[in-house]
N, C-alpha and C positions, 0 to 999 in steps of 0.2 A: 748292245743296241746300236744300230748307223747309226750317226749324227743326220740334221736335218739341215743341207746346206742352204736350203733356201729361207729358211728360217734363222738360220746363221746370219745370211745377207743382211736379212731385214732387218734384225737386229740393232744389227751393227750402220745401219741407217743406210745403205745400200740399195741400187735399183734391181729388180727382181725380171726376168723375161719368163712367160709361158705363152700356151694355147689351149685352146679348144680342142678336140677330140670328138668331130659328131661322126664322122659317113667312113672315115678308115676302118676297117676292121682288122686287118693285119698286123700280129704282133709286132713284128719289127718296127712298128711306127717310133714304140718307147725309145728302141736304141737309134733311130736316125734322129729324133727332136732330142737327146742328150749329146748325140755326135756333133748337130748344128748347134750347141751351145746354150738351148732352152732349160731353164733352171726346174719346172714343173710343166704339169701338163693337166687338164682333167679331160675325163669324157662323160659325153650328155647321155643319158639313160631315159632321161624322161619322152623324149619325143624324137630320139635319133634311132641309130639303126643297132645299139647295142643291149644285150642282153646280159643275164649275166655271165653266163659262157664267154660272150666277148669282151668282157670287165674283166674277168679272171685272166684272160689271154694276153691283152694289152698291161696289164699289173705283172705278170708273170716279166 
């Protein structure tokens, strides 16, 4: 099983960075906010533009 480094951080009493994920839809998002150095990420489902087709894409 990965370990969960962002969970490691916090742990470990560490500050943690993400974002938000509403209007992208484009997979690649995941690997540029991991390239800029962002620990997590979520996206909004509820009232944004993703489905779960596009949950699946951005997780992939």
């Amino acid at each position: 099983m990965r370990s969960n480094g962002a969970k490691r951080t916090l742990l470990a009493g560490d500050v943690v960075f993400g974002t938000m994920i509403d209007e992208v839809r484009t997979p690649a998002i995941s690997q540029i906010l991991a390239a800029a150095g962002l620990d997590f990420m979520f996206g909004a489902m509820e009232h944004g533009a993703h489905d779960l087709a596009a949950a699946a894409d951005l997780i992939r």
